[in-house]
VOPA-127912 format. One line per 8 residues: number of its first residue (from 1); their letters; for each residue x, y, z of N, C-alpha, C. Coordinates in nm, 4 decimals. Example, Ala and Ser with C-alpha at 12.3 -4.5 7.8 and 13.67 -1.06 7.14 Angstrom:
% VOPA-127912
1> AS> 1.3190:-0.5690:0.7800:1.2300:-0.4500:0.7800:1.3200:-0.3300:0.7800 ~ 1.2850:-0.2250:0.7080:1.3670:-0.1060:0.7140:1.2900:0.0030:0.7870;
//
This chain:
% VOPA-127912
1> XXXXXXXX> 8.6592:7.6598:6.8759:8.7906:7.7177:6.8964:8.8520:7.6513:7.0195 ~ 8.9664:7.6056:6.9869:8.9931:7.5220:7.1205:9.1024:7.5922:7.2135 ~ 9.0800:7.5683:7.3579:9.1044:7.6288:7.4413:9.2729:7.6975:7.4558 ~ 9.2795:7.8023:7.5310:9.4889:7.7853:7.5563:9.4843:7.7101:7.6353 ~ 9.6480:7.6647:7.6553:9.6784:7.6274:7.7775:9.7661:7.7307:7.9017 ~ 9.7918:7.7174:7.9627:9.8428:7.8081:8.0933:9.9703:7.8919:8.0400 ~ 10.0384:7.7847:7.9157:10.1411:7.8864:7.9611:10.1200:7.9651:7.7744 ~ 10.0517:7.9298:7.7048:9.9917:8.0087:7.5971:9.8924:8.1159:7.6262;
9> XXXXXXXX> 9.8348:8.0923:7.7740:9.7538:8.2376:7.8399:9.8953:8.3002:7.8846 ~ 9.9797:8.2681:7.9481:10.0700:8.3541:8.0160:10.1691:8.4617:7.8838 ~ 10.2080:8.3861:7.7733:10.2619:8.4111:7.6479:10.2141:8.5247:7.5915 ~ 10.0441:8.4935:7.5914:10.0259:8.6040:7.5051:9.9501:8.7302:7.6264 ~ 9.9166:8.7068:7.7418:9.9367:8.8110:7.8154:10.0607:8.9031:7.8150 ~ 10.1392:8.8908:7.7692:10.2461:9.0237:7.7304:10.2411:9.0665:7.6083 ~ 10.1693:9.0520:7.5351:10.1226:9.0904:7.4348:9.9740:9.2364:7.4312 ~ 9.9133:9.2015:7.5927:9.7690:9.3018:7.6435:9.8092:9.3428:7.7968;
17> XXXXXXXX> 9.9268:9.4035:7.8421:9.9836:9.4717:7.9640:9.8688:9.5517:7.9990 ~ 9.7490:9.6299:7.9771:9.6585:9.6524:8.0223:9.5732:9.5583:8.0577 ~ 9.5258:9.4550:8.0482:9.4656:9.3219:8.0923:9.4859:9.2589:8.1814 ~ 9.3626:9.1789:8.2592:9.4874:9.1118:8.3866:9.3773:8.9744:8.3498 ~ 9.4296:8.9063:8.3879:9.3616:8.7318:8.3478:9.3156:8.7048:8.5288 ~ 9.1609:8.6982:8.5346:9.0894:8.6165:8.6170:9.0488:8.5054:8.6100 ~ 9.0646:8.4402:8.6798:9.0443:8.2864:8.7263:8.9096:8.2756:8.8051 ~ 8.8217:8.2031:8.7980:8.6871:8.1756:8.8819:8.6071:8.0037:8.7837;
25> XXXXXXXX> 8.4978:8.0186:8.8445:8.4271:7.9194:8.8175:8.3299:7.9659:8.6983 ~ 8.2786:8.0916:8.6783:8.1789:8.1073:8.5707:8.2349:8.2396:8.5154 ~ 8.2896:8.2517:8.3630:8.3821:8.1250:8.3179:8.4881:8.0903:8.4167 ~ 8.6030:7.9793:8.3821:8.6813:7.9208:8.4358:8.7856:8.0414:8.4093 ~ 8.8177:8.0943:8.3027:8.9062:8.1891:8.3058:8.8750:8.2881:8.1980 ~ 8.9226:8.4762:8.2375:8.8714:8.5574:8.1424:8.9785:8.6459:8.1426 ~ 8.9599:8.7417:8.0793:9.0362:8.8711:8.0643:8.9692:8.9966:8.0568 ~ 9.0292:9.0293:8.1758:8.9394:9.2102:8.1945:9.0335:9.3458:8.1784;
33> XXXXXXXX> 9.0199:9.4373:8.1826:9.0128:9.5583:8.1113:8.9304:9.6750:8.1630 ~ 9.0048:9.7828:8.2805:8.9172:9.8835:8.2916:8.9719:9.9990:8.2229 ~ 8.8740:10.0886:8.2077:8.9037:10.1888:8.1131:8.8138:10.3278:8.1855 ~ 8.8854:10.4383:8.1523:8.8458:10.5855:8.2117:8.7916:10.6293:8.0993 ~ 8.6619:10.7101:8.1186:8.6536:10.8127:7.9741:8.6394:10.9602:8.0616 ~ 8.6244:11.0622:8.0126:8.6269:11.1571:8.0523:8.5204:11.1909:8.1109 ~ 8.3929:11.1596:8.0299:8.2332:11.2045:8.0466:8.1496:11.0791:8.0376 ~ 8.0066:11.0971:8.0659:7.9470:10.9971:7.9816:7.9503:10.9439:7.9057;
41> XXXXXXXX> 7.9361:11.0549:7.8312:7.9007:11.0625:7.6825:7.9680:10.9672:7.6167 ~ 8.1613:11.0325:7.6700:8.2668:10.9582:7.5934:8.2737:10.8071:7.6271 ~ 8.2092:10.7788:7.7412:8.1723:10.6495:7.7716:8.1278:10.5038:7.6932 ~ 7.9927:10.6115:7.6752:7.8918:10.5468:7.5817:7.9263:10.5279:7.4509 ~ 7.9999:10.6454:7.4173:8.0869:10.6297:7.2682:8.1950:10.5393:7.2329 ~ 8.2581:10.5244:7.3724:8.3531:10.4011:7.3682:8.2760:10.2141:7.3702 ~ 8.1797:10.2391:7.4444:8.0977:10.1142:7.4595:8.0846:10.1171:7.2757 ~ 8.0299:10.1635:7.2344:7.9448:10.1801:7.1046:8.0787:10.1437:6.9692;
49> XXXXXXXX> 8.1835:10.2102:7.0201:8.2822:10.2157:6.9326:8.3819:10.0359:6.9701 ~ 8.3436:10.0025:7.1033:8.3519:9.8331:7.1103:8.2597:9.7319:7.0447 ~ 8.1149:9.7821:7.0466:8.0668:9.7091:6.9449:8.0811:9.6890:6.8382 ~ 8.1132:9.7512:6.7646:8.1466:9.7700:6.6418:8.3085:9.7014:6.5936 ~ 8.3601:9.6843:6.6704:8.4604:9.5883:6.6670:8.4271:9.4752:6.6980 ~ 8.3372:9.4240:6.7880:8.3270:9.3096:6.8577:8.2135:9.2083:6.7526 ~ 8.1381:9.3193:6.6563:8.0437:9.2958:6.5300:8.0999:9.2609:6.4720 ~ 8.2463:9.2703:6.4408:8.3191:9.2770:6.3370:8.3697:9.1412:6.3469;
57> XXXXXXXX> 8.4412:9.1609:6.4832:8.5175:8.9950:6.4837:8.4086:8.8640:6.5292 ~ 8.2655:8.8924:6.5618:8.1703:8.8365:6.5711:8.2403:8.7664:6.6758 ~ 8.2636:8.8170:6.8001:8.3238:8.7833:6.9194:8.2875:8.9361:7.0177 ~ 8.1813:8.8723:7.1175:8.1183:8.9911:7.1966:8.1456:8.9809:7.3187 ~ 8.2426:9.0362:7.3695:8.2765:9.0831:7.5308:8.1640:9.1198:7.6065 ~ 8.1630:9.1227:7.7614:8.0889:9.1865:7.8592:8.1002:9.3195:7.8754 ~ 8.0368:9.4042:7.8693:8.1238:9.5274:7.9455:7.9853:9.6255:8.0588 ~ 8.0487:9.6479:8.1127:7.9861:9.7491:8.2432:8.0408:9.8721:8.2358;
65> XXXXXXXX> 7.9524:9.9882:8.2316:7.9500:10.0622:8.2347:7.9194:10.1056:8.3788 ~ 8.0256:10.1785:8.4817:7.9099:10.2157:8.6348:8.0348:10.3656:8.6380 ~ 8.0147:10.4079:8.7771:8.0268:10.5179:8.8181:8.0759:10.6506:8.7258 ~ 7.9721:10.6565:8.6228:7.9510:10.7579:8.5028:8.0052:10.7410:8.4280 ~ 8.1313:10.7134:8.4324:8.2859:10.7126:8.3439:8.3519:10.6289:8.3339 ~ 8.3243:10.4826:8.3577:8.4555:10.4166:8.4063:8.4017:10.2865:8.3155 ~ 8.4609:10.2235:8.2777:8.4318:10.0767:8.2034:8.4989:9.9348:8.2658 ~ 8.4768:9.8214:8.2673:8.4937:9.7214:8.2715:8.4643:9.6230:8.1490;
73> XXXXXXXX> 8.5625:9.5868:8.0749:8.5463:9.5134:7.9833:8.6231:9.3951:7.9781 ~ 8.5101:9.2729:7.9819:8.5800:9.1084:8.0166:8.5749:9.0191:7.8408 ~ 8.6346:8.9459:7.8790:8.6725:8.8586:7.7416:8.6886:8.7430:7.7768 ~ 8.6398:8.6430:7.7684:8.6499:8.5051:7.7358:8.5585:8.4491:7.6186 ~ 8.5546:8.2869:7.5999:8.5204:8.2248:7.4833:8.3886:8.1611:7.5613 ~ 8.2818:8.1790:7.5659:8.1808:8.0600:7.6388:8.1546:7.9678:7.5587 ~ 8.1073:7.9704:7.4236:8.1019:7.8333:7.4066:8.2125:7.7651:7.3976 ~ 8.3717:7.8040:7.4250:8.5102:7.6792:7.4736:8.4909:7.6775:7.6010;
81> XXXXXXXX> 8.4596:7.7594:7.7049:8.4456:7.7456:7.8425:8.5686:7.8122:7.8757 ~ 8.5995:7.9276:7.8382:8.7588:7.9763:7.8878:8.8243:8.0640:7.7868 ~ 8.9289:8.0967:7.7973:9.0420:8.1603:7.7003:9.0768:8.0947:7.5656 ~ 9.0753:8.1651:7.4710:9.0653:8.1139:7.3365:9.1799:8.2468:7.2234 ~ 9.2143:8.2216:7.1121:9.2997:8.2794:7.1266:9.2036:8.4657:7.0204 ~ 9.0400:8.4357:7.0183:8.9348:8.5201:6.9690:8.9571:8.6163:7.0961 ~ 8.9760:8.6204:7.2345:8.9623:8.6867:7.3118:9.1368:8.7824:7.3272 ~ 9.2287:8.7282:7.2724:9.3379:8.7595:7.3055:9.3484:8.8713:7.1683;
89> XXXXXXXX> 9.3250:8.8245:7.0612:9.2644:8.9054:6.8727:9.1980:9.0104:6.9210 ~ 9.0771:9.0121:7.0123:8.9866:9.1232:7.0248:9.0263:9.1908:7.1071 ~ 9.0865:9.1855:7.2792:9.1445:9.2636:7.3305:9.2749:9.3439:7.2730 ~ 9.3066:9.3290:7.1673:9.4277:9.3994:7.1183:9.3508:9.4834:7.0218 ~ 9.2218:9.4939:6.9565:9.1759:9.5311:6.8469:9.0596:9.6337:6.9810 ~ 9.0663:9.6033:7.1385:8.9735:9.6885:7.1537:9.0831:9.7905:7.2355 ~ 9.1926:9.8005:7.2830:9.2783:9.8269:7.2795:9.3103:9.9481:7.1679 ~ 9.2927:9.9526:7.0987:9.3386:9.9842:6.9284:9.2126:10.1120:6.9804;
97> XXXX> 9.1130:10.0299:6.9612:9.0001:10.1814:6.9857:9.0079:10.2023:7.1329 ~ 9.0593:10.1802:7.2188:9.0635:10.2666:7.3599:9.1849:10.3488:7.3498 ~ 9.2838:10.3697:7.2080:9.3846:10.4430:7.2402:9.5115:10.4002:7.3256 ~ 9.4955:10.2330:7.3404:9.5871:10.2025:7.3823:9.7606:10.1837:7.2993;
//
């Protein structure tokens, strides 16, 4: 899948206004996503209810789970080394199940 370029990341970032695009060295560039649940529980159910999307589009995000409730969920392409347009598809489809 071949990579965006800067201003095809910037394009379709208004397309995921909950998302913010990080820049670093490992990957070169990603897209993250925090998210509140109420409880654990609903936590874990949301992690669980991302897999199942992420199975689907056979495109698997990072996500962290820490201070009981709270999520962090990143998106980039590793084997392109960066933003691809699988990460921009799945954040709108995980989106979809966070009730966004």
């Amino acid at each position: 899948m071949p990579l965006l370029t800067d201003d095809e990341i910037a394009f379709r970032m208004n397309a995921v206004p909950l998302w913010r695009l990080e820049r670093g060295d490992a990957p070169p560039a990603r897209i993250v996503r925090d998210a509140l649940a109420p409880n654990f529980s609903a936590a874990v159910g949301l992690i669980n209810a991302i897999a199942i999307c992420a199975e689907t589009a056979d495109h698997h995000p990072d996500i962290l789970l820490y201070g009981w409730n709270k999520l962090r969920i990143t998106l980039t392409t590793h084997d392109s080394g960066g933003l691809t347009e699988n990460d921009f598809r799945l954040a709108k489809n995980i989106d979809a199940v966070l009730g966004m």
